[in-house]
C-alpha positions as CSV (number, residue, x, y, z in Angstrom):
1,X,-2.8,10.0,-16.6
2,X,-4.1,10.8,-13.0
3,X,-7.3,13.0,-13.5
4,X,-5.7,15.9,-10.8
5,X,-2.6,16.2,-13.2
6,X,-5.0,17.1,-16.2
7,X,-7.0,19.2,-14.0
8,X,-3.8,21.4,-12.9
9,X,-2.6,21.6,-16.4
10,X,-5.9,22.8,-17.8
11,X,-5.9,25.7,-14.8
12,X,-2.1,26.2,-16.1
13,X,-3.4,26.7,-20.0
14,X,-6.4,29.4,-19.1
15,X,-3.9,31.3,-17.4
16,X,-1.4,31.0,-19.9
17,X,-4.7,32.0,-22.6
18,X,-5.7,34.8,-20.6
19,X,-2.1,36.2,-20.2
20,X,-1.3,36.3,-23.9
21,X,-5.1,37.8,-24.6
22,X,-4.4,40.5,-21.9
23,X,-1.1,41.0,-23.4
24,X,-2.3,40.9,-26.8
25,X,-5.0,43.7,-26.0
26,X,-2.2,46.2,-23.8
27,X,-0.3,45.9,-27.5
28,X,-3.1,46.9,-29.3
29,X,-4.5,49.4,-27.0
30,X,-1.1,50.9,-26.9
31,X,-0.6,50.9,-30.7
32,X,-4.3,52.5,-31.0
33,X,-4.0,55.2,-28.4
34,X,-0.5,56.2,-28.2
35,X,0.3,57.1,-32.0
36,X,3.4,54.9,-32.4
37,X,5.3,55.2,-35.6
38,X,4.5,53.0,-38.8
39,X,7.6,50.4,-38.1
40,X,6.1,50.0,-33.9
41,X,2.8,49.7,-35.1
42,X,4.3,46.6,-38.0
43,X,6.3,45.2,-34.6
44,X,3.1,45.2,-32.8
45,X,1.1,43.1,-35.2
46,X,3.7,40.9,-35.6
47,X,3.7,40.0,-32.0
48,X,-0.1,39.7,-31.7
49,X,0.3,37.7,-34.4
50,X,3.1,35.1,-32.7
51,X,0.9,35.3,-29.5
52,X,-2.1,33.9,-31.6
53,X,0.0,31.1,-33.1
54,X,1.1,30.2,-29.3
55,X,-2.5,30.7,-28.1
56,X,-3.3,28.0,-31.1
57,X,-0.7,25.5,-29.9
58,X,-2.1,25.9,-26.2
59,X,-5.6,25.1,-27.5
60,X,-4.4,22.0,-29.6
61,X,-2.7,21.0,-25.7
62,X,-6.0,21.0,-24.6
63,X,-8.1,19.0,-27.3
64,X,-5.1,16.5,-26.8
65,X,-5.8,16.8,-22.8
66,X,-9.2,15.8,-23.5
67,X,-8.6,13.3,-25.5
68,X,-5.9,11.5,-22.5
69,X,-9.2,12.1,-20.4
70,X,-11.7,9.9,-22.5
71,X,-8.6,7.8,-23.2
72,X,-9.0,8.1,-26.8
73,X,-5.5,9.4,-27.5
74,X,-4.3,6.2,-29.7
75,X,-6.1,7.2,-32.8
76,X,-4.5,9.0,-35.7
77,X,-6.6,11.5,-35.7
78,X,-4.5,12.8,-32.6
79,X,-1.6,13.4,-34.4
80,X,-3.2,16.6,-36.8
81,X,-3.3,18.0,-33.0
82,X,0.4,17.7,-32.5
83,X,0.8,19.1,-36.4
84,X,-0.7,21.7,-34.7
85,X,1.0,22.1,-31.4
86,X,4.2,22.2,-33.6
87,X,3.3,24.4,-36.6
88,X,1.8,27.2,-33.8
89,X,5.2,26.9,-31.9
90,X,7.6,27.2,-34.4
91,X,4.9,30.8,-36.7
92,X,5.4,31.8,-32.6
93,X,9.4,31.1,-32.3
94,X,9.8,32.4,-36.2
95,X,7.7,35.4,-36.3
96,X,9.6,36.5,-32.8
97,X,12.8,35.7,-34.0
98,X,12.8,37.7,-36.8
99,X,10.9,40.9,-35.2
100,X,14.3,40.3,-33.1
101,X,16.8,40.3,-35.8
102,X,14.6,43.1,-37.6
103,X,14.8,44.9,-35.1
104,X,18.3,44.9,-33.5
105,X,19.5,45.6,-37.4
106,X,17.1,48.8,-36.8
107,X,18.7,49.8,-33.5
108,X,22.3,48.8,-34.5
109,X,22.2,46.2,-31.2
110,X,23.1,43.4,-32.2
111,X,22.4,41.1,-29.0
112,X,18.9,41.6,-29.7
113,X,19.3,40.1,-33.1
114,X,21.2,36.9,-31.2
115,X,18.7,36.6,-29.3
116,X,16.2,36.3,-32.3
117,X,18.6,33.4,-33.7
118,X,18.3,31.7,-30.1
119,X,14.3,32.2,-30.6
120,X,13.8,31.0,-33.9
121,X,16.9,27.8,-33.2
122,X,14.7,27.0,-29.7
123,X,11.1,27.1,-32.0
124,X,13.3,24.4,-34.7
125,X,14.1,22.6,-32.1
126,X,10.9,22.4,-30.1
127,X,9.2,21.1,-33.7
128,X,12.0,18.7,-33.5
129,X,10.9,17.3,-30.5
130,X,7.1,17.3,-31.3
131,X,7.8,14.9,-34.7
132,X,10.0,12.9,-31.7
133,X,6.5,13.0,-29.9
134,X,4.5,12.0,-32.8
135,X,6.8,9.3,-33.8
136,X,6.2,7.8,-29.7
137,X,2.4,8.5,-29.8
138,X,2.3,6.6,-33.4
139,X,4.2,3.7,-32.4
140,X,1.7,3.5,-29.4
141,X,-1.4,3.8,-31.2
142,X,-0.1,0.4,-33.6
143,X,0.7,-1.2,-30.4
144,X,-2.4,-0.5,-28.6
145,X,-4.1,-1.4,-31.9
146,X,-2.3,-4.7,-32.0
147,X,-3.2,-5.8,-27.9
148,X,-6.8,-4.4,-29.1
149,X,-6.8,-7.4,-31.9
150,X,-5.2,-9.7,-29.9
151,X,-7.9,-9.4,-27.1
């Protein structure tokens, strides 16, 4: 992978961090200062909470980044960071989801509880496709092992 790619997505993932900190501290500021009732201050953890998971799965991008950098990504121990990259998307995609469909059962809307359905379907999915990922990046590592031997 061309070193300027890595680079750009790197300066993508600190903003991406730095958003969902700054995000995650406006929530709890808000909760803290503004006196919210019990079942908003219960919605707010929850989605510091999801934003934690996502920050987790943008930190396992990067150890995997690194990795592509030192070309050292065909080794097993690579794929516990896509474990990773998967599990912290689909705590993020559940624990929204169901703030969602808690929440639009609160309010009587139920759109917003569709929308939670669509959240937590789009976070199966998305696991889906990282086990499609890990699958290709295993099947690479045993072929890369096998030109290794061969050479």
């Amino acid at each position: 992978m061309r070193p300027l790619v890595i680079t750009c997505l790197r300066a993508l993932l600190v903003v991406l961090v730095l958003g969902a900190l700054a995000a995650q501290t406006t929530i709890l500021v808000v909760v803290a200062t503004q006196g919210v009732p019990a079942l908003a201050a219960a919605y707010a953890v929850v989605a510091v909470a999801a934003v934690a998971c996502a920050e987790v799965a943008l930190v396992a991008i990067w150890v995997l980044l690194s990795r592509v950098r030192r070309d050292v990504i065909f080794d097993e121990s690579a794929f516990r960071w896509v474990d990773v990259i998967a599990g912290g998307g689909l705590a993020a995609a559940l624990l929204m989801g169901a703030l969602c469909v808690h929440a639009g059962q609160v309010d009587d809307a139920p759109g917003l509880g569709g929308i939670g359905i669509g959240i937590g379907l789009a976070g199966v999915a998305f696991v889906l496709l990282m086990v499609v990922m890990k699958g290709l990046l295993a099947t690479a590592t045993r072929l890369r092992r096998e030109i290794d031997e061969v050479v």
